[in-house]
Backbone as ProteinMPNN parsed JSONL, in Angstrom:
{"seq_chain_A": "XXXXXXXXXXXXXXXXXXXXXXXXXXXXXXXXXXXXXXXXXXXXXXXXXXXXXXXXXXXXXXXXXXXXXXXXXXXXXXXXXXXXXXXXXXXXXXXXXXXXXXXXXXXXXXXXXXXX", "coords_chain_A": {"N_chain_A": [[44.587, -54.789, 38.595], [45.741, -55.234, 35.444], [44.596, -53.566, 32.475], [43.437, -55.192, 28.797], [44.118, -54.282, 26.09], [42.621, -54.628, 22.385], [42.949, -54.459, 19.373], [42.032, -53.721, 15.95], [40.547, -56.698, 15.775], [39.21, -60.107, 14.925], [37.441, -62.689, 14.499], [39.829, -64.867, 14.708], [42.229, -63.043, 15.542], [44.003, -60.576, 17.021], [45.283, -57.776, 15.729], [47.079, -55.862, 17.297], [47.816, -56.312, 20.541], [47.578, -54.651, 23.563], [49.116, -54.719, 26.743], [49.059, -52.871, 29.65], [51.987, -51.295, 29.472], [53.229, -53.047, 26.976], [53.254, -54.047, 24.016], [51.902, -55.727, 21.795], [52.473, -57.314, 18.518], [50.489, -58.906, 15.579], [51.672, -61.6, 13.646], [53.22, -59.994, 10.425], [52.964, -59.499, 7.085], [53.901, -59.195, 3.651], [53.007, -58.236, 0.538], [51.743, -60.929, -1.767], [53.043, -61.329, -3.907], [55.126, -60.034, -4.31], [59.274, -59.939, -4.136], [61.679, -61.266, -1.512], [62.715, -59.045, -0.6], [61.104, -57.002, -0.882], [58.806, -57.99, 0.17], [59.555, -57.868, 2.492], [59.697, -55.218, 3.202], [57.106, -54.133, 2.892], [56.284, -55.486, 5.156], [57.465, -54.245, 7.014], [56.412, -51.655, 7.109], [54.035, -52.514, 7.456], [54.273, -52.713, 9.903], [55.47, -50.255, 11.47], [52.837, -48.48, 10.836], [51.162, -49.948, 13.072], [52.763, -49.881, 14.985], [52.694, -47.168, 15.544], [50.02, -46.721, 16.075], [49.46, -47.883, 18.127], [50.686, -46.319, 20.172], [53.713, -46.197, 20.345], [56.988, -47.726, 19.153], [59.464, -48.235, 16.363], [61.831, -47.607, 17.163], [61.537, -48.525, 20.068], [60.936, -51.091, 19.917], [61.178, -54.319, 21.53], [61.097, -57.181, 21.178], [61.76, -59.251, 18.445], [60.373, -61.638, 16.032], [61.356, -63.492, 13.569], [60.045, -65.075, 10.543], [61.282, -67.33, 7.676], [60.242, -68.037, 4.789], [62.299, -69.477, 3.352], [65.742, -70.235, 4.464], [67.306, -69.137, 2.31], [66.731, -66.889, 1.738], [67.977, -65.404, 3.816], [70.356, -63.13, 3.71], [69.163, -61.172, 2.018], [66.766, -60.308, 3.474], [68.074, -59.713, 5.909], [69.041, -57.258, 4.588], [67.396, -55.264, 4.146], [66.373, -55.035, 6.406], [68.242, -54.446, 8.583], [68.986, -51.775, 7.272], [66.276, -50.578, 8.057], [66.311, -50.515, 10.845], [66.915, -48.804, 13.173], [70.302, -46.863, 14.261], [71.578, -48.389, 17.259], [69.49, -49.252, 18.295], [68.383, -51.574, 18.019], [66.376, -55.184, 18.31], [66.265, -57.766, 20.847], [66.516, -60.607, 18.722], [65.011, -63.311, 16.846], [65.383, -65.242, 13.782], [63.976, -67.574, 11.946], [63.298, -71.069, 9.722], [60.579, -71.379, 7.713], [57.422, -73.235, 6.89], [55.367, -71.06, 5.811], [51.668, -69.435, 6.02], [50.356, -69.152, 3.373], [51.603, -70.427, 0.615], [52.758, -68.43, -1.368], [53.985, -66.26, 0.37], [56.987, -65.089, 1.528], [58.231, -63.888, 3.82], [57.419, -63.648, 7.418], [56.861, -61.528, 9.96], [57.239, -60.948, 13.373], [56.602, -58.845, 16.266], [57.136, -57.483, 19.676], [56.956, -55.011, 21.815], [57.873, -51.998, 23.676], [55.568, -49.26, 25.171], [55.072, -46.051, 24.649]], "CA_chain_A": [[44.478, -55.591, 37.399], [45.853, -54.059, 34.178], [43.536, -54.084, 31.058], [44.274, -55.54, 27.968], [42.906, -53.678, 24.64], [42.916, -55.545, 21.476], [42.749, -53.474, 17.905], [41.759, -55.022, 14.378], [40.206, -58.002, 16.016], [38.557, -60.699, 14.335], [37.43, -64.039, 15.523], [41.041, -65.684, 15.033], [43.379, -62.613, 16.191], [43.872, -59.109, 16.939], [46.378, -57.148, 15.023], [47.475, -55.26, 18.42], [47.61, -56.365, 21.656], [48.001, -54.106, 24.566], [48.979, -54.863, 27.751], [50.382, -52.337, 30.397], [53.42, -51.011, 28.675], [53.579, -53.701, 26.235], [52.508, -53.831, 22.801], [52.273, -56.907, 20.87], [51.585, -57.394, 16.842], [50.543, -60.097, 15.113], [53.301, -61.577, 12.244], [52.639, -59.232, 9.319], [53.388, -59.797, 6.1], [54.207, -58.499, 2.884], [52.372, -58.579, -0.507], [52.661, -62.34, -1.927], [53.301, -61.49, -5.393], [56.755, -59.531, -4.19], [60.195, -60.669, -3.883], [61.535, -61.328, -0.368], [62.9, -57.846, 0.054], [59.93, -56.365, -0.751], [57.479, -58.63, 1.042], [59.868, -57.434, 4.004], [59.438, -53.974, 3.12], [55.582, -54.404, 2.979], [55.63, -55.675, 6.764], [57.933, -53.368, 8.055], [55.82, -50.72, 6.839], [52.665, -52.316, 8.467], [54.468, -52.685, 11.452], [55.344, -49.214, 11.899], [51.383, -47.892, 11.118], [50.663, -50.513, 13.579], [53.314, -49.539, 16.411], [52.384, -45.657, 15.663], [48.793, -46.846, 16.042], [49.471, -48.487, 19.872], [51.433, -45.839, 21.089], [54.888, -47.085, 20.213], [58.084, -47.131, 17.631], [60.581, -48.756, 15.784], [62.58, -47.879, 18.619], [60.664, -49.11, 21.179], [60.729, -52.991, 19.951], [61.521, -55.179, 22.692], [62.149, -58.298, 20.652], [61.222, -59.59, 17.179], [61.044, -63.215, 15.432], [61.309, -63.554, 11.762], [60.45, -66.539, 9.817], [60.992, -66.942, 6.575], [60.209, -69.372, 3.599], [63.421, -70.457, 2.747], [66.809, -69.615, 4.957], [68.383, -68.92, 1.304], [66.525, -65.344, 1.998], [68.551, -64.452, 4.978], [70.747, -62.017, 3.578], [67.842, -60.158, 1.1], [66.107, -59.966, 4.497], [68.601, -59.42, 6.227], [69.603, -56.248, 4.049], [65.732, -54.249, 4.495], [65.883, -55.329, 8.256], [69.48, -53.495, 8.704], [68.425, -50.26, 6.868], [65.592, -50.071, 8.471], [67.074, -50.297, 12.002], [67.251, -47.07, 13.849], [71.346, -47.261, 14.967], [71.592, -48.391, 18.9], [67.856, -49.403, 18.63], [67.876, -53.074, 17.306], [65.442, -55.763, 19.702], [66.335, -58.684, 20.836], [65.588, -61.246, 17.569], [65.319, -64.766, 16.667], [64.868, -65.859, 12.991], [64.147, -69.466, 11.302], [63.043, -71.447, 8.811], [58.627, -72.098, 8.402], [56.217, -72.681, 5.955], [54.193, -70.053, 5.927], [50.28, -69.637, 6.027], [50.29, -69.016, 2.172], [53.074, -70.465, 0.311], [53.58, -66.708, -1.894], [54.251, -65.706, 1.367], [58.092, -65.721, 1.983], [58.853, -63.856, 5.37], [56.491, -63.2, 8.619], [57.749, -60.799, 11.37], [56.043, -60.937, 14.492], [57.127, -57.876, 17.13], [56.97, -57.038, 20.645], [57.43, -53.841, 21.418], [57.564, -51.018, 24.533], [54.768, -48.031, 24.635], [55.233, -44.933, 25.01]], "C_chain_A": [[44.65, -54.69, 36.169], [44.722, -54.499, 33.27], [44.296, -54.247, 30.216], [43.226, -55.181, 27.181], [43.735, -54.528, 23.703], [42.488, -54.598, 20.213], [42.856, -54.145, 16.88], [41.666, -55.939, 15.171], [38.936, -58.753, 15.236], [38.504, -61.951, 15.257], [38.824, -65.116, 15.562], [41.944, -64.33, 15.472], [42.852, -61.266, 16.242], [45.119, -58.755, 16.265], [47.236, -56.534, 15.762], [47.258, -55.539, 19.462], [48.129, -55.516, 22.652], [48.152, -54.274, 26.218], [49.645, -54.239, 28.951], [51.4, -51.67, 29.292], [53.788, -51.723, 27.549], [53.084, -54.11, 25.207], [52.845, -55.162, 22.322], [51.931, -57.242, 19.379], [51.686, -58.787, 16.584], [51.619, -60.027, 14.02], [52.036, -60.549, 11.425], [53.801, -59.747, 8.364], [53.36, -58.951, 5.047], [53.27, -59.164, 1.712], [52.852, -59.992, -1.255], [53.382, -62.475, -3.164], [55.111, -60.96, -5.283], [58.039, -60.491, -4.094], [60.174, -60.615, -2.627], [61.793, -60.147, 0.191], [61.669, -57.227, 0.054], [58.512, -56.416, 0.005], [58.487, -57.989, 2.359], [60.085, -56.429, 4.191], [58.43, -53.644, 3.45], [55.785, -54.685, 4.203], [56.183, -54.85, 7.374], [57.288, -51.692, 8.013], [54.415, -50.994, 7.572], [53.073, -52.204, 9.721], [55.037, -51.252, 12.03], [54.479, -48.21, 11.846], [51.061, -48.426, 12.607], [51.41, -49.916, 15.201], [52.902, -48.22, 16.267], [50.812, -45.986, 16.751], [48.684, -46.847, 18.137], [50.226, -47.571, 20.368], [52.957, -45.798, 21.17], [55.54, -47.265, 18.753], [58.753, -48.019, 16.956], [61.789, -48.885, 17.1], [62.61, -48.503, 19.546], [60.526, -50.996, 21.071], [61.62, -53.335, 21.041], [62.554, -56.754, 21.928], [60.989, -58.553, 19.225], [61.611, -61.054, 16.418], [60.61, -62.984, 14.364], [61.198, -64.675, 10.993], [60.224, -66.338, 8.042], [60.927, -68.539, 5.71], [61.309, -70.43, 3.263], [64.592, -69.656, 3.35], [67.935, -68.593, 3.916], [68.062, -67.263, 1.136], [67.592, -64.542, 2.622], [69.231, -63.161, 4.873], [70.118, -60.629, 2.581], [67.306, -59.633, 2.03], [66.617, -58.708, 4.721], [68.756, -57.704, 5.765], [68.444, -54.784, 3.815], [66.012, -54.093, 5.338], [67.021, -54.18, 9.042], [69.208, -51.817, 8.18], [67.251, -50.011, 7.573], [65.399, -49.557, 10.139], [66.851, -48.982, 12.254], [68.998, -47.575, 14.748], [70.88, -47.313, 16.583], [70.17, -48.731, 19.021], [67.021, -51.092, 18.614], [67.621, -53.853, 18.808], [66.084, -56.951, 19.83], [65.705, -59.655, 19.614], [66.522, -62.654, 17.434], [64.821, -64.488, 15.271], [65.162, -66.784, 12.322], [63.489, -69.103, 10.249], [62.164, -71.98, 8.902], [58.036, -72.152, 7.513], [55.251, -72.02, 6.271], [52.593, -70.157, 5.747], [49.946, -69.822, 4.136], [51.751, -68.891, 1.616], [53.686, -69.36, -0.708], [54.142, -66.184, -0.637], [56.363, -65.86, 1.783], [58.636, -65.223, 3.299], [57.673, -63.181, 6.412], [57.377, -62.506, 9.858], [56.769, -60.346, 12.46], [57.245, -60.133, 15.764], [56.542, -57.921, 18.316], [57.469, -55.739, 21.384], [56.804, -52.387, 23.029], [56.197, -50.07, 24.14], [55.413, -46.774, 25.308], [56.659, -44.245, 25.766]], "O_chain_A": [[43.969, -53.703, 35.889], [44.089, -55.553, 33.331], [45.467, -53.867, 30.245], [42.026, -55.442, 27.263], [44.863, -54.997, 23.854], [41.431, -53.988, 20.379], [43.641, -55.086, 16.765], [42.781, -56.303, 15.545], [37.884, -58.171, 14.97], [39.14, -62.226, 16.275], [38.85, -66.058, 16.354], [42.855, -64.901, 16.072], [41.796, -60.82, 15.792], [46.024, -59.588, 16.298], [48.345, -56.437, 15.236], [46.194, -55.009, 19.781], [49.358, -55.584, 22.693], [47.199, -53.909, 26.905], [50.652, -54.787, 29.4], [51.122, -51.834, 28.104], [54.707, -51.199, 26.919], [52.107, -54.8, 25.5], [53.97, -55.646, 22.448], [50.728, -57.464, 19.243], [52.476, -59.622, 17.025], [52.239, -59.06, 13.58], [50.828, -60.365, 11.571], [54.933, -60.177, 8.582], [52.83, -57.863, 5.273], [52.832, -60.311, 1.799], [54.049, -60.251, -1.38], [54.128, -63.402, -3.482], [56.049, -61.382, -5.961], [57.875, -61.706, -3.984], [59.172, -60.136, -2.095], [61.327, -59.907, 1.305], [61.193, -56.92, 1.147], [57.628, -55.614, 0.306], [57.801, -57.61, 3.308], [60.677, -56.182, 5.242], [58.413, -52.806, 4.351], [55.246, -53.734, 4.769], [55.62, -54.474, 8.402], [57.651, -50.769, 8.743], [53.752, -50.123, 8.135], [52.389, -51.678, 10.599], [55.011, -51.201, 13.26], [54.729, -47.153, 12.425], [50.714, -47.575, 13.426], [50.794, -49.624, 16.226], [52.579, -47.937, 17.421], [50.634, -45.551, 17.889], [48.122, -46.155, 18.986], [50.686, -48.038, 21.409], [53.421, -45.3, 22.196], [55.029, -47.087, 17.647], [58.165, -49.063, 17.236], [62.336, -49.821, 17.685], [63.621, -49.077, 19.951], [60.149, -51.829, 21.894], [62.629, -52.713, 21.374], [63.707, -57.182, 21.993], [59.83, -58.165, 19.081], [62.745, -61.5, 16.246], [59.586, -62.343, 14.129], [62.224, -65.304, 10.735], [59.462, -65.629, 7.384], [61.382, -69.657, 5.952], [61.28, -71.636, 3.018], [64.682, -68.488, 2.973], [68.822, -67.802, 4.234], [68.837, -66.48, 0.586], [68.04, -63.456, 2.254], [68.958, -62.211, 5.606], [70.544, -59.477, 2.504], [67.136, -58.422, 1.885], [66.345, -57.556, 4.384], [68.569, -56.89, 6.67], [68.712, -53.648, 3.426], [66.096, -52.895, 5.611], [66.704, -53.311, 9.854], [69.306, -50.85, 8.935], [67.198, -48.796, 7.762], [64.697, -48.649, 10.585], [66.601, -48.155, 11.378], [69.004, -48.417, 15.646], [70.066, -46.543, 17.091], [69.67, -48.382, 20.091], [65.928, -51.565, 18.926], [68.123, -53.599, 19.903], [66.588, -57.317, 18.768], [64.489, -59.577, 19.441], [67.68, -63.012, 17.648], [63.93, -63.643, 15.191], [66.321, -67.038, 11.992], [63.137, -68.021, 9.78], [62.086, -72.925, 9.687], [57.89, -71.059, 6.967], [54.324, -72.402, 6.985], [52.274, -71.218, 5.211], [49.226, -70.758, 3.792], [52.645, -68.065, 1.795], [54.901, -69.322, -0.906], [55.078, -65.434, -0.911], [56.791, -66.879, 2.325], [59.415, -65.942, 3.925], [57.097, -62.16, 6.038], [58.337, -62.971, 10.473], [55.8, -59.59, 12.388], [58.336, -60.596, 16.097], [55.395, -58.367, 18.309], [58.695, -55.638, 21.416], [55.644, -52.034, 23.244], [55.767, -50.091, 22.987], [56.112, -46.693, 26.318], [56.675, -43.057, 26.089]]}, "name": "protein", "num_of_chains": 1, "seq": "XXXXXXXXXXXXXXXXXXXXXXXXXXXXXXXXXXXXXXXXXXXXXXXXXXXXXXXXXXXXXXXXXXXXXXXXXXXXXXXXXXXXXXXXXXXXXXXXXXXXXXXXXXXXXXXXXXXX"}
């Protein structure tokens, strides 16, 4: 039976799930006051404390879904998400169109992601 550790947990989520080899983050987000590049600067920056944290990289993503406020983002996203890439490294990814938990909020990126 593998174990499963959980990091930053609160009574609705953990921030890290570990299971076996497989890392999971919750969506992260970006500051709400930002534009959309920047709110997707802001998560891709928690999400690489967060994969350091578990063991695990930028590289290492498995797959990643992206939702964002309004599709009319896509290529603002889009244009963080690409630079921030590692070449030959990009995860399997889906992203749509969601209202978000807090409507400042314009994009959520929720990862899955190899360890080690």
């Amino acid at each position: 039976m593998q174990i499963i550790e959980r990091k930053h947990t609160n009574q609705r989520m953990s921030q890290i799930v570990i299971h076996g080899k497989t890392v999971y983050l919750a969506g992260q987000v970006g500051e709400p006051h930002h534009d959309v590049a920047d709110q997707t600067r802001d998560a891709l920056a928690r999400i690489d404390v967060l994969l350091a944290e578990a063991g695990s990289s930028r590289e290492q993503m498995l797959q990643t879904t992206i939702w964002l406020a309004d599709m009319a983002d896509f290529e603002a996203m889009n244009a963080v998400w690409d630079a921030w890439i590692p070449t030959g490294h990009a995860p399997a990814r889906a992203c749509g169109e969601a209202k978000l938990a807090d409507p400042r909020l314009l994009v959520e990126i929720i990862v899955c992601a190899a360890k080690g």
